[in-house]
C-alpha positions, -999 to +999 in steps of 0.1 A: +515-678+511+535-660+481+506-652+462+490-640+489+518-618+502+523-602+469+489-596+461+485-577+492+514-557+484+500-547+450+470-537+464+489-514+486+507-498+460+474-495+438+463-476+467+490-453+478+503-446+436+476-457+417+481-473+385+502-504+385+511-520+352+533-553+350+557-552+320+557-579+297+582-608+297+582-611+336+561-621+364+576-599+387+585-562+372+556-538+375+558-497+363+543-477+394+520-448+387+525-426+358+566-431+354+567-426+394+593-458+396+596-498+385+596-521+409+608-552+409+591-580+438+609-610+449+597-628+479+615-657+498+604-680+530+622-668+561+644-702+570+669-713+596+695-679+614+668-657+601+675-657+566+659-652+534+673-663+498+659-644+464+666-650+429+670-619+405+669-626+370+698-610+353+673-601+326+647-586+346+676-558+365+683-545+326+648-535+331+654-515+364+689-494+348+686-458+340+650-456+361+639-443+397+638-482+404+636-504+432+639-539+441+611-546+468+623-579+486+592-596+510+594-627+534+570-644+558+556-624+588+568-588+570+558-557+589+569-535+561+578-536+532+616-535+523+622-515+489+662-513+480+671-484+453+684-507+424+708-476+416+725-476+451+737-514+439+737-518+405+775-518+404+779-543+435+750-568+412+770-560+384+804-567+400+803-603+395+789-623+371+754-641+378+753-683+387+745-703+361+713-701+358+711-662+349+703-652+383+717-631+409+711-646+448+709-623+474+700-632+510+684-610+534+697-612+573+670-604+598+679-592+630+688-561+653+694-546+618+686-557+585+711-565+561+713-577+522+740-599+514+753-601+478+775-631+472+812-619+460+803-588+474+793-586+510+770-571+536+749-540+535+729-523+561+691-515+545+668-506+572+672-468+561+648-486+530+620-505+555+584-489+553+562-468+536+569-436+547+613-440+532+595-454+499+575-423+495+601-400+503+625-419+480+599-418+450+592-377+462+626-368+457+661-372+460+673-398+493+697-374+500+679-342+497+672-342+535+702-356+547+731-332+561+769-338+553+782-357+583+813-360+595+834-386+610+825-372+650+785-365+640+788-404+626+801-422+656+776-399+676+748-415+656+761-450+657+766-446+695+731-432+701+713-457+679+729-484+703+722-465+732+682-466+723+686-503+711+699-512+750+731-515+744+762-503+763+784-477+745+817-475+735+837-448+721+873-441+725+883-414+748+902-394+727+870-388+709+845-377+732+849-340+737+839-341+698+808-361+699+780-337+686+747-336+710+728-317+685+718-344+662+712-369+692+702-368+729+735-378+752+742-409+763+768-420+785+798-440+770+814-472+794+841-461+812+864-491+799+861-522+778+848-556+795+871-574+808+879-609+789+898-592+754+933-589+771+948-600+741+929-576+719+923-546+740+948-525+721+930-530+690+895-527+705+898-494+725+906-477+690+872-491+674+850-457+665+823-472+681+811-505+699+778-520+713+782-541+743+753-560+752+743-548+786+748-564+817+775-591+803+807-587+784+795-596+751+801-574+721+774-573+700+791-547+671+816-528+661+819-500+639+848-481+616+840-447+603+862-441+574+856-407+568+888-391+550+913-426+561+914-461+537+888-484+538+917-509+543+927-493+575+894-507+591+894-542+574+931-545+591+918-543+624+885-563+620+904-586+608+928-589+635+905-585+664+889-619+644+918-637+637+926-631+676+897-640+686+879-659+658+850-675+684+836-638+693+818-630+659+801-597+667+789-575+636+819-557+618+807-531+597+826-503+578+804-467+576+815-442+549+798-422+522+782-437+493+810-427+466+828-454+487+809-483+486+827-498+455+859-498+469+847-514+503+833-543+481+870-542+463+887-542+494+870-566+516+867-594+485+908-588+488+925-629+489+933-618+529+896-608+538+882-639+519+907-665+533+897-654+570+862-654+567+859-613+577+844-605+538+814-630+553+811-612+580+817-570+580+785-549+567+789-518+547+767-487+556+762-456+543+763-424+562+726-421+547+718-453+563+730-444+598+713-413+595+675-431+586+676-456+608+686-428+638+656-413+628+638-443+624+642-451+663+640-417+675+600-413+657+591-448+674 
């Protein structure tokens, strides 16, 4: 099934780039076109919770630095392709030594949202990478060419709307929604108060930037922290109490800021307080770029 999967894949790039060289000294690194990009393919079995586990040689990312490069991760029962910017992570790879063997192990969490976890490092949101159409955009020019500086209000409308299409109830606090910006999204009614059931959280909860509730029950399904201009740390602080309070509720924590931040979120959250509790296991980082492709994502469906 592998071989199969891959050659398929190849055969698609062929097509849509043309020439496709593999470099010597791997199985797995291939040159794309005439300098267009190196990819690099790893594919995995999808197993138990969804999950997906890849090897990357330590060897093999050298060959990805200083290049338009990508890291095109593929599993069992793939609609599209999934092709991760090597540059966006090389310092989170690079932030920890490989295992033993030389090899890097990322997993890849399959779900309402895609995620790539990077042991010692944490959780990232990559569905702004899935499909065709982001890998030739990515290749054409610049990810962020096309994207608009966002702030903190045009973030949480995002986020809220994105939930809102995905069937979820809505939350945003109160004091912020005179200031949620209906251009970028269609409008979508927020809940009018939390579920009832999180007495001894509720304080903590109702300050959340945004939450997705699943609809018709109490359950929360995810919430969000925009740190636009205040510390990372600010939002790990109250993740982490909301699941130290309440440690059997495991909804997805994620922190959303620019990309200049994502270092210091995977500084922060590997801090001795976020590892003893569990939270640097479970919060997600995205980037506003990743809010911002996968809103469009579900608005062109």
């Amino acid at each position: 099934m592998a071989k199969e999967i891959k050659v398929s894949l190849l055969e698609d790039l062929s097509k849509r780039f043309g020439s496709i060289r593999k470099l010597e000294g791997s199985q797995s690194l291939y040159d794309l076109g005439d300098g267009a990009a190196r990819i690099y393919v790893r594919y995995s079995k999808v197993h138990r919770r969804n999950q997906a586990f890849y090897g990357l040689r330590q060897e093999d990312l050298k060959n990805l630095e200083g290049l338009p490069s990508f890291i095109c991760f593929i599993w069992d029962g793939q609609t599209e392709p999934l092709f991760v910017p090597f540059a966006d992570f090389q310092d989170i790879f690079y932030s920890n030594p490989p295992a033993s063997d030389g090899q890097y192990k990322p997993q890849i969490y399959l779900g309402e949202a895609t995620e790539l976890y990077i042991p010692s490092a944490g959780r990232f949101n990559v569905d702004a990478y899935l499909g065709w159409n982001q890998f030739e955009n990515q290749i054409a020019s610049s990810r962020l060419t096309n994207i608009p500086t966002l702030s903190h209000h045009q973030v949480q409308t995002l986020l809220g709307a994105i939930g809102f299409s995905k069937g979820f109830d809505v939350w945003v606090p109160q004091s912020d929604r005179a200031r949620l910006e209906w251009s970028l999204t269609g409008r979508f009614e927020c809940c009018d108060s939390l579920p009832f059931g999180y007495e001894k959280i509720i304080d903590i909860l109702q300050e959340v930037d945004t939450i997705w509730i699943e609809r018709g029950s109490s359950k929360l399904t995810a919430l969000f922290e925009v740190e636009h201009s205040t510390p990372i740390y600010s939002g790990l602080l109250r993740f982490n109490d909301v699941h130290l309070i309440a440690p059997t509720l495991k909804p997805r924590f994620s922190i959303v800021s620019n990309e200049t931040r994502r270092i210091l979120f995977v500084r922060q959250i590997n801090r001795p307080t976020f590892r003893a509790s569990g939270l640097s296991d479970l919060c997600t980082f995205f980037e506003y770029a990743d809010v911002f492709g996968w809103h469009n994502r579900i608005k062109g469906k």
